[in-house]
N, C-alpha and C positions, 0 to 999 in steps of 0.2 A: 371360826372363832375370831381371828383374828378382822373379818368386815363388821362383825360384830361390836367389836371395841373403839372401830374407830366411829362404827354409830354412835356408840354411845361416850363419847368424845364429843363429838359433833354436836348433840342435843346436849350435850354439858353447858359447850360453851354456849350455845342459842338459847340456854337458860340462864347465863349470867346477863347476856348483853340486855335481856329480856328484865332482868332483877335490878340492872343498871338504870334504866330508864324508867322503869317503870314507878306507878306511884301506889304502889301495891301496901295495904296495912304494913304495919308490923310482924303480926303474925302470919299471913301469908307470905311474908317477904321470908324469914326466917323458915318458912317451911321449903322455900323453893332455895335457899343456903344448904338446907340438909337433904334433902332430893338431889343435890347436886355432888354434895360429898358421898352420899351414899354409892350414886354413878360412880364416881371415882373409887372408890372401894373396892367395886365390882370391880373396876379396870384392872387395880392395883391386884385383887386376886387372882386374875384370868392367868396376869402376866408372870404371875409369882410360878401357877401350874406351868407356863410356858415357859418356866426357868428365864426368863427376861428382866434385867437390872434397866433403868432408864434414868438417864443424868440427874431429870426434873423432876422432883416431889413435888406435890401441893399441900402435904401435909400441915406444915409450919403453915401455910394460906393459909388458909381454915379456920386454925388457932387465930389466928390474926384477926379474919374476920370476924371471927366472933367474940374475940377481945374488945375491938374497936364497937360491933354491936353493942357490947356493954356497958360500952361509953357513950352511946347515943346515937353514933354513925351507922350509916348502914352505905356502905362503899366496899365495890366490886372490883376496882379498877385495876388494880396488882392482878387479883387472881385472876381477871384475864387474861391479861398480858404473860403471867406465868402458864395457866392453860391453852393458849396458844403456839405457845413453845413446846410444852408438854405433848400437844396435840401434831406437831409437825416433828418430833422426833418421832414419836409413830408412826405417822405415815412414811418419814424417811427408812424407818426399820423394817415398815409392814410392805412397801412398794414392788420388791420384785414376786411378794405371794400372792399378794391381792390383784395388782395392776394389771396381772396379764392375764 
């Protein structure tokens, strides 16, 4: 379970850097924001079963994100920097199950 999460970690964020740059509609752009939360979702349940608390939420991201959507932006650049964090307390917590 636990290489699992950090896949889908992993494809989170090479889906933001991917929404970053890219010059994707609107509506596909917003579809790959909630593809992305939804990953996270999934994380945030895995870990909830694995009785696991973790510093970093994305929650508040998200809201953000899509506040600032509402306002015309479409900018990624927090929540990756916050998922990259997120994403390396992971691996710091998940390193001596997976690693070896």
């Amino acid at each position: 379970m636990m290489r699992q999460i950090l896949a889908i970690t992993e494809s989170m964020l090479e889906a933001l850097v991917v929404l970053h740059v890219s010059k994707a509609s609107n509506t596909e752009w917003l579809e790959g924001i909630h593809d992305v939360a939804n990953g996270y979702a999934s994380v945030m349940r895995a870990l909830k079963v694995l009785d696991i608390k973790l510093q970093h939420q994305l929650d508040s991201n998200f809201q953000d994100i899509l506040a600032h959507y509402d306002n015309g932006e479409r900018t990624v650049e927090v929540l990756i920097v916050e998922a990259t964090a997120w994403q390396r307390e992971l691996e710091a917590l998940f390193h001596p199950y997976v690693l070896h």
